[in-house]
C-alpha positions in Angstrom: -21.1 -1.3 4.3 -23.5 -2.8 1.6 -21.4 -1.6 -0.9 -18.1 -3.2 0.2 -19.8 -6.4 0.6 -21.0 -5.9 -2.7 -17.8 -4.8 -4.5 -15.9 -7.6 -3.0 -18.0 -10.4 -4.3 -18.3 -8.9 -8.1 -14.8 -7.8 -7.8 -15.5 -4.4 -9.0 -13.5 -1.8 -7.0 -15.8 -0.1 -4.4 -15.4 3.4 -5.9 -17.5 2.8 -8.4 -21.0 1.9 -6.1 -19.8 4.8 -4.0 -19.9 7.1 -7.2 -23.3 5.4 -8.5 -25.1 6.2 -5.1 -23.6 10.2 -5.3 -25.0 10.2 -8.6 -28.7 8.6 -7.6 -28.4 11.3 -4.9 -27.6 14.2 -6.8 -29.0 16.0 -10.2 -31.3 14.0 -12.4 -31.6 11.4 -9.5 -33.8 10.2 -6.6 -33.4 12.9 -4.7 -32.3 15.8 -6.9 -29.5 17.2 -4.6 -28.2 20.4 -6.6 -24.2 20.6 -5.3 -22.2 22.4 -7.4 -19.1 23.7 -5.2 -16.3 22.2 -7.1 -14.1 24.3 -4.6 -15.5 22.3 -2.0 -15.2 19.3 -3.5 -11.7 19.8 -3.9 -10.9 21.0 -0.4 -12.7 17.7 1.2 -11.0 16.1 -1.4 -7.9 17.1 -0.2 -8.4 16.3 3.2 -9.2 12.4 2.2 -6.8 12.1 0.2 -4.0 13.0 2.7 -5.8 10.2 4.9 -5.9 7.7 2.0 -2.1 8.0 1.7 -1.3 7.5 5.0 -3.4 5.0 5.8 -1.5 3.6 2.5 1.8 4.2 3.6 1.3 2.7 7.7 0.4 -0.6 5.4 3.5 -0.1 3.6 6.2 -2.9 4.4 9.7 -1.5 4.3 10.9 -5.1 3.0 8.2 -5.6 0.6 9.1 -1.8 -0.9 12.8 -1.2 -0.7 13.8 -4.1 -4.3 11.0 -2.0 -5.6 12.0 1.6 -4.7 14.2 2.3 -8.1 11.7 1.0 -10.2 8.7 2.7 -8.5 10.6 6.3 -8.4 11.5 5.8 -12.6 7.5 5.6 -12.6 7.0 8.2 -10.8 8.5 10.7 -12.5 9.9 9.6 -16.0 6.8 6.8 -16.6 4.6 10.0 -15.6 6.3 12.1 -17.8 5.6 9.7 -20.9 1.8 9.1 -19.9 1.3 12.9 -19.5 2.9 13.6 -23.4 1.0 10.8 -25.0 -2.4 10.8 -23.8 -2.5 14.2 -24.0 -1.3 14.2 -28.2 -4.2 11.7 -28.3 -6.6 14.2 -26.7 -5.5 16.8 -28.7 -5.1 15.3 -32.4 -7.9 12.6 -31.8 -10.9 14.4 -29.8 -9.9 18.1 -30.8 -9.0 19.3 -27.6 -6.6 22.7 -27.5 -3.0 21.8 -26.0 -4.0 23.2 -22.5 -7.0 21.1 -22.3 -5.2 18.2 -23.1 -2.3 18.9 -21.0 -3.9 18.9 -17.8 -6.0 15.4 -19.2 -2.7 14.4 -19.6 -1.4 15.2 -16.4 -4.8 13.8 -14.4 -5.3 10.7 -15.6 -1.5 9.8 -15.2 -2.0 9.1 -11.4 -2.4 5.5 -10.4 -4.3 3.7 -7.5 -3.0 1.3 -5.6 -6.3 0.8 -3.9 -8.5 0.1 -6.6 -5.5 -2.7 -8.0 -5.7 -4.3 -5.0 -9.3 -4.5 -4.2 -10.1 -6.8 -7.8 -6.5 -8.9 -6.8 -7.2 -10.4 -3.5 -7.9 -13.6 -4.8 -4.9 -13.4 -6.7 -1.7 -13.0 -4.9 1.1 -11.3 -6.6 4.8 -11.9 -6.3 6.2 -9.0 -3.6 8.1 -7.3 -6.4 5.6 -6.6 -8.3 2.6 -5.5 -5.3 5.8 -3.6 -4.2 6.5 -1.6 -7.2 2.8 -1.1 -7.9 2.2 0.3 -4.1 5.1 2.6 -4.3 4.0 4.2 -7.5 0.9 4.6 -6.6 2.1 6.9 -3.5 4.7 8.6 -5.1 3.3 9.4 -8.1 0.6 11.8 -7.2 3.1 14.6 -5.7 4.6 15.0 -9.3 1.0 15.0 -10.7 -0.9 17.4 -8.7 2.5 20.1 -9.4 2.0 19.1 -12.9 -1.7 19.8 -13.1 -1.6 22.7 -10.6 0.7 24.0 -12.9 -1.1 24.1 -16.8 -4.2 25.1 -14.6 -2.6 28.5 -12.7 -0.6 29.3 -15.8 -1.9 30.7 -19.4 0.6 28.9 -20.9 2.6 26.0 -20.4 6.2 27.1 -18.9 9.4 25.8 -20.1 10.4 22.5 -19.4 13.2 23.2 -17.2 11.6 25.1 -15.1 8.5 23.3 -14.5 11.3 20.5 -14.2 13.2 22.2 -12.0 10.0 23.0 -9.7 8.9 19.7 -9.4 12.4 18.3 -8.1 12.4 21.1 -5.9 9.3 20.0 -4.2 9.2 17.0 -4.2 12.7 17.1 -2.0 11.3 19.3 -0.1 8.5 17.5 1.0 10.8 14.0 0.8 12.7 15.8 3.8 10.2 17.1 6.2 8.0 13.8 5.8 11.2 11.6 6.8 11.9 14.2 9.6 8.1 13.9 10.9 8.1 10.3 10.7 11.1 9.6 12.1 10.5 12.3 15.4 7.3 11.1 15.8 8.5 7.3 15.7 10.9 8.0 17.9 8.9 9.5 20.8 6.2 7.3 20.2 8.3 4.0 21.0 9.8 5.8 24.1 6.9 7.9 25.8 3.9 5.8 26.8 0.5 7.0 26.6 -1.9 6.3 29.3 -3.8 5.1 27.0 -4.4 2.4 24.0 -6.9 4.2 22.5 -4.0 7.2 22.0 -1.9 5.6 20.2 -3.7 5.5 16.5 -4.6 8.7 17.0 -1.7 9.9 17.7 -0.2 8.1 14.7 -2.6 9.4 12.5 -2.0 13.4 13.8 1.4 12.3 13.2 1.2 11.6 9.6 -1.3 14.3 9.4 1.3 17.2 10.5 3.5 15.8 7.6 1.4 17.1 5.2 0.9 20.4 6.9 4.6 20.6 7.3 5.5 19.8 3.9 3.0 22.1 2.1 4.0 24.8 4.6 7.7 25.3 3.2 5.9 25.1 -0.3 7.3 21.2 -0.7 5.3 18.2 -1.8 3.0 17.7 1.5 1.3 14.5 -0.4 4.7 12.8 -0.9 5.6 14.0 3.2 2.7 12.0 4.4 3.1 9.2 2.6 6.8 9.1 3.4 5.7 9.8 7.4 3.3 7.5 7.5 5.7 4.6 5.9 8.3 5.0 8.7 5.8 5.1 11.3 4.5 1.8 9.9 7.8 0.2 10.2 8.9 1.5 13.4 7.2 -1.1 15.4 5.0 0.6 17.4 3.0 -0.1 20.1 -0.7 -1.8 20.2 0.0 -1.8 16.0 -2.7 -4.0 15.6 -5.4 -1.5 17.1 -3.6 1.4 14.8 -3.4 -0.5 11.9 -7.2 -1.0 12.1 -8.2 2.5 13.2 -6.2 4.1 9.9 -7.8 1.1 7.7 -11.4 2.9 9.1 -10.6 6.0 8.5 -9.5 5.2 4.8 -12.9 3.9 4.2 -14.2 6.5 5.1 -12.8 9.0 3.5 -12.9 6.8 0.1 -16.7 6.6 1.0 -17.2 10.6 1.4 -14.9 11.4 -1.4 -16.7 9.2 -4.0 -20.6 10.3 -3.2 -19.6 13.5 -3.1 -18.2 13.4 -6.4 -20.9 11.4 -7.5 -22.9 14.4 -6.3 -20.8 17.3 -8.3 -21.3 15.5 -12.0 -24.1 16.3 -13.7 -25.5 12.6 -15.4 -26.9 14.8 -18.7 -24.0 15.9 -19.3 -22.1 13.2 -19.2 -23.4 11.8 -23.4 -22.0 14.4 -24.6 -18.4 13.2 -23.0 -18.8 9.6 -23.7 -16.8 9.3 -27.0 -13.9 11.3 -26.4 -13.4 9.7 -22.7 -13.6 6.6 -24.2 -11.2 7.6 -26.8 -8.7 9.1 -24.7 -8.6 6.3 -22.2 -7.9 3.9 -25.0 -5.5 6.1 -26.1 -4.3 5.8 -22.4 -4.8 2.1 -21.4 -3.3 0.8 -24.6 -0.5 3.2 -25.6 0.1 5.1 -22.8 0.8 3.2 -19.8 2.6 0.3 -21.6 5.3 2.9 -23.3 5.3 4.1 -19.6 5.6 1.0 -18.3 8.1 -0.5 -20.9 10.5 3.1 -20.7 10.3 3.3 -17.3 11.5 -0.1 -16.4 14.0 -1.0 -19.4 17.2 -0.5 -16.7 16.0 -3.1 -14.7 15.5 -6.7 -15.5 11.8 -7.6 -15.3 10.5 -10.5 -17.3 8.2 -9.0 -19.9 4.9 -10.6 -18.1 5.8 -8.7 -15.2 5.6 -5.2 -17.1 2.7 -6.7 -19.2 0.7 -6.9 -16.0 1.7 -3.9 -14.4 0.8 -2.0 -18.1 -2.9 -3.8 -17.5 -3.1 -2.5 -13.6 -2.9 1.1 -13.8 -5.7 1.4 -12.5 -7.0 4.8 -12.4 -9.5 6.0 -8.8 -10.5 9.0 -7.4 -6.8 11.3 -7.1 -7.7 11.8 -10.7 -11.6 13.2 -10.5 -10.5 15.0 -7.5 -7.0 16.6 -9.9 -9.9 17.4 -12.5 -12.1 19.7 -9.7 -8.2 22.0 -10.2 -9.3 23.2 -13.6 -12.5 24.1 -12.4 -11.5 26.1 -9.3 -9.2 27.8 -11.2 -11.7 28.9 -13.8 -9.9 27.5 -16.8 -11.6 27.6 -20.0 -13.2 23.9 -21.1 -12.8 23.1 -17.5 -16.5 21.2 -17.3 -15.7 18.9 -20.2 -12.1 18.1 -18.8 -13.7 17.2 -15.5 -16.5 15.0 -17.4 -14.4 13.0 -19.8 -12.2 12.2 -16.4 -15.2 10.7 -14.5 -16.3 9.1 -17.5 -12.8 7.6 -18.5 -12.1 6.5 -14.8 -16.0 4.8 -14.8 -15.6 2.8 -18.0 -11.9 1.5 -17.7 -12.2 0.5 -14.2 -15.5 -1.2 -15.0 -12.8 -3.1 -18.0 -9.5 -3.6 -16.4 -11.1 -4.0 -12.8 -12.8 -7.6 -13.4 -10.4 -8.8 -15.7 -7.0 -8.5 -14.0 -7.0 -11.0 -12.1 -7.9 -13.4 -15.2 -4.4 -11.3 -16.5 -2.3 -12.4 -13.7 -3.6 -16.1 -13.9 -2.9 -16.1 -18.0 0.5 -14.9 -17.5 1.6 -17.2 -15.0 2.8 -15.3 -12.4 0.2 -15.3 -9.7 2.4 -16.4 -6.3 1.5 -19.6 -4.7 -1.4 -19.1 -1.9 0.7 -21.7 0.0 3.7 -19.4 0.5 3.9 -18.0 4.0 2.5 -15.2 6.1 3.6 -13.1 7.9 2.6 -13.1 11.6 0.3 -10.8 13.5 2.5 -9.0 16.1 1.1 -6.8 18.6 3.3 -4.8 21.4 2.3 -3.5 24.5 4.8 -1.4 26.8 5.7 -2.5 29.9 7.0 1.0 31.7 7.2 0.5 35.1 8.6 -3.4 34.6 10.9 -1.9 31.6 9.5 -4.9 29.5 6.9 -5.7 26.9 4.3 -8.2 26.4 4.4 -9.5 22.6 1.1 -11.0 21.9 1.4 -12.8 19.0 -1.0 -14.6 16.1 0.0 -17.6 13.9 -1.5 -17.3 10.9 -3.0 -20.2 8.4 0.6 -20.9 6.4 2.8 -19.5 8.9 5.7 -22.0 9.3 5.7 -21.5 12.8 3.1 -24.8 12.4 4.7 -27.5 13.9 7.7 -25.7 15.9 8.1 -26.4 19.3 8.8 -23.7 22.1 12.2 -24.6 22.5 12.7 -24.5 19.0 12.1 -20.7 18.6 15.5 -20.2 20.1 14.2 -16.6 21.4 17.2 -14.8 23.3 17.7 -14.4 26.8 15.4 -12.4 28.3 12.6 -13.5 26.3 10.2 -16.8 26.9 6.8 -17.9 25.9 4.5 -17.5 28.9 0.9 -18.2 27.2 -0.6 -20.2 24.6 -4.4 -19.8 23.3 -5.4 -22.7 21.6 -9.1 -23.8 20.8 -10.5 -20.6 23.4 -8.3 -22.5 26.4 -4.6 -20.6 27.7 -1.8 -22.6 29.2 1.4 -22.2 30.2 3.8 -24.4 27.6 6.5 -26.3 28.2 9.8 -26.5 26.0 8.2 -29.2 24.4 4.8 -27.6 23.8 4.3 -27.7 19.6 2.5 -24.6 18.2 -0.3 -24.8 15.9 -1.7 -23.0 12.9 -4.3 -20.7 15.0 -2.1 -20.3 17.9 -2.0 -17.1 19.8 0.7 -16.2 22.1 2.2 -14.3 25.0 5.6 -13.6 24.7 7.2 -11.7 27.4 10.8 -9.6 26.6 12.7 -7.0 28.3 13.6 -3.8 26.7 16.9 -4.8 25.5 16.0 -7.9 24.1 12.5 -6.7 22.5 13.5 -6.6 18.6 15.5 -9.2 18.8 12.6 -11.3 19.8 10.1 -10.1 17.2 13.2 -10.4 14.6 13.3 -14.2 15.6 9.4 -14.8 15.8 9.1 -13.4 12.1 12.2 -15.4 11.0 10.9 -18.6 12.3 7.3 -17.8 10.8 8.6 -17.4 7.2 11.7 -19.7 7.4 10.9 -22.8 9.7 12.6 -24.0 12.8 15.9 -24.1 10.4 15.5 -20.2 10.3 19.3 -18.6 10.8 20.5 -22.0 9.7 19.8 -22.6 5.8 17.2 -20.4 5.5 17.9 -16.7 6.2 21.5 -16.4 4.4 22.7 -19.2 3.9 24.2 -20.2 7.4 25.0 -22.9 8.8 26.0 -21.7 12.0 28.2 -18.5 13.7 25.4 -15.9 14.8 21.8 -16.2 14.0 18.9 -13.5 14.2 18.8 -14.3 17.9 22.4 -13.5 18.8 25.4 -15.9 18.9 24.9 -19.3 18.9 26.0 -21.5 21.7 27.1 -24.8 21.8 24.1 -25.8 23.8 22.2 -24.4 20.7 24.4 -26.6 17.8 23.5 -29.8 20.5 19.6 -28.8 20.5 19.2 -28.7 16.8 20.9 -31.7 16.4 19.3 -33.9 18.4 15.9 -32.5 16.8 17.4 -33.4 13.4 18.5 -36.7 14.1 15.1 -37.5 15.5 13.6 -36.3 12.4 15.9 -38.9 10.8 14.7 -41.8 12.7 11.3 -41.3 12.5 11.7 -41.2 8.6 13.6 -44.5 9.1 10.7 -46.2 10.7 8.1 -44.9 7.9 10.0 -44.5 5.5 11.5 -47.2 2.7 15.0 -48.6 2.8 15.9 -45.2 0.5 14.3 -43.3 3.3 16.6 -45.1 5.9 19.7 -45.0 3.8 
């Protein structure tokens, strides 16, 4: 807990104090700890990473990610494709490494993580397209990877490209398939069977995403790109008590980030590390400065992103623990150089992180394209089921720059079947009237029946981001037919513009005689 306070105020990712207390407990330090299972490193390894990616992909928003999906897929596999050939000619030409060797650098260092970006950037709020295309890589671009290294570390040579090309598309649609069949079955009875209780539900979210995996790798398909995939839909699906869920995976990510680290903190020996320092610091040049950009630049040239855009997202490739885990592979599988591999990858990770980590958000600020902290959020939605009264209670939060601030009730214009019952304001609940105007800090109880349900958090998240206006100007365009909230009546047209025209008049008696006119 220390250590994410700590990480938060430097703005150093966390991974790195989690890594420096595994190495104080471990060989040469306080308590001279001798582990040296690198198959069990890997295994537990395994495990957190599977929770790491869903926990990831239940905080993926659908809207945020779909603009970015082309983009993030040409990453994942041709941008991969383009790291893994040209850091591993610099490893080979430049530190002397045989082609093997740097093949499976190549391949290890070529995996991205999202966490680590967006750890050093929460003071600095991107536009969506970007955090979208960034996210996205990060999860899909480990399935190619870990088939990639798997596959120079099993094999004593490297096979031909179509096949190894041809395995990898395989898989990955393999595990593509059973993780949106998981996700969408266990959405699906999720939203319809309720649990006696709360407490079930992030659990059985989590076992959810978890049995992706297991499917996936079961029928020999991608079981890291299931989860993710699993674990996306489930975020989006609306579920119940998502709040309380949302939280519980957020726990468990830490925690398994937190294990993962000390215990490869642990495994590296400090010693041995001098030895490593050079050509790590060599090969991730080669990496950070020529790698990911061609990646970046190749990747991306079908689609048209301003050239700061792909300048930034060159500078946050951040690389975090998929790829010290990727290098334990080597080592299990007894390849030759395997120690060195795995100590110029926790070196590499170390030093660039300790570089790129502090200084991108200075990036984002120099190339202008840090989003306005002003723009607004998105509110805090929690649903509880209703069974026996086939209804749901909506209890929902108004955040700082929601533009809910300043709405009345009536104005929400939620559908039939749905009204505010409750609002919490200053620690004191009342019932409002039509005329009641919400507040930043507001939290409130929204009743609606079954039909109506998503039609009433549709209109609650339109009016947050788009105003009272929202389904008028604001969402499309309109300027009247059928809004978010169903047909518009005539009643409806009458309400809005009687709002408007008092809007007017008040202008009229502040305002000057341009204001009037």
């Amino acid at each position: 807990m220390v250590a994410v306070r700590v990480s938060s105020r430097s703005g150093l990712p966390s991974l790195l104090l989690y890594l420096g207390i595994g190495i104080a407990m471990g060989q040469d330090g306080i308590f001279d700890i001798k582990f040296n299972n690198a198959e069990l490193t890997q295994v537990i390894g395994y495990a957190a990473l599977v929770v790491i990616l869903a926990e990831g992909g239940l905080g993926t928003k659908w809207k945020e990610i779909r603009p970015a999906l082309p983009a993030a897929v040409m990453l994942s596999l041709v941008g991969v494709a383009v790291s893994v050939g040209v850091t591993a000619a610099g490893a080979h030409y430049l530190v002397g490494l045989d082609w093997r060797q740097a093949l499976i650098i190549g391949a290890v260092v070529s995996s991205t993580d999202a966490a680590a970006v967006f750890s050093v950037l929460r003071k600095v709020p991107l536009p969506a397209r970007i955090t979208g295309v960034l996210e996205a890589e990060s999860g899909f671009n480990d399935a190619p990877v870990v088939i990639l290294v798997v596959a120079f570390s099993t094999t004593g040579s490297v096979e031909s490209w179509y096949v190894l090309i041809g395995e990898i598309a395989l898989e990955l649609a393999i595990g593509a398939a059973m993780g949106i069949a998981v996700g969408w079955l266990g959405s699906y009875g999720l939203r319809r069977v309720a649990l006696p209780a709360s407490g079930l539900y992030p659990i059985a979210v989590m076992a959810i995403a978890v049995s992706a995996y297991a499917a996936g790798a079961l029928v020999h398909g991608s079981g890291f790109l299931a989860v993710y995939l699993a674990a996306m839909i489930l975020g989006n699906a609306k579920l119940p008590h998502w709040p309380a869920t949302r939280g519980f995976a957020d726990g468990l990510g830490w925690l398994a980030q937190i294990g993962m680290f000390v215990l490869l903190g642990l495994l590296v020996t400090p010693h041995d590390l001098l030895d490593d320092f050079w050509p790590a610091v060599v090969v991730g040049l080669v990496l950070t400065v020529v790698a990911r950009p061609l990646e970046v630049f190749i990747s991306l040239a079908p689609f048209r992103l301003p050239w700061q855009e792909k300048a930034l997202m060159s500078w946050a490739g951040l690389r975090g623990a998929v790829p010290i885990i990727l290098a334990t592979i080597p080592m299990v599988a007894g390849v030759e150089g395997s120690t060195r591999v795995f100590n110029i990858v926790f070196v590499l990770v170390i030093v660039y992180t300790l570089i790129q980590g502090p200084t991108l958000p200075w990036v984002a600020k120099a190339l202008k394209i840090a989003e306005d902290p002003a723009e607004a959020a998105d509110l805090g939605i929690e649903s509880a089921p209703l069974e026996r009264l086939r209804g749901h209670l909506l209890s929902v939060a108004i955040p700082g720059r929601s533009k809910m601030h300043g709405v009345e009730v009536g104005e929400l214009r939620l559908p039939a079947g749905a009204a505010v019952t409750l609002v919490v304001r200053d620690g004191k609940s009342f019932v409002p009237a039509p005329s009641t105007v919400l507040r930043r800090g507001d939290e409130l109880l929204v009743v609606a029946t079954d039909p109506v349900r998503d039609a009433a958090e549709e209109r609650l998240r339109a009016v947050g981001e788009n105003g009272k206006l929202a389904g008028w100007l604001a969402s499309g365009g309109r300027s009247g037919g059928e809004g978010p909230a169903g047909p518009r009546t005539g009643h409806d047209v009458v309400h809005d513009v009687t709002h408007a025209l008092k809007a007017v008049k008040r202008l009229g008696k502040t305002g000057g005689p341009k204001t009037r006119h």
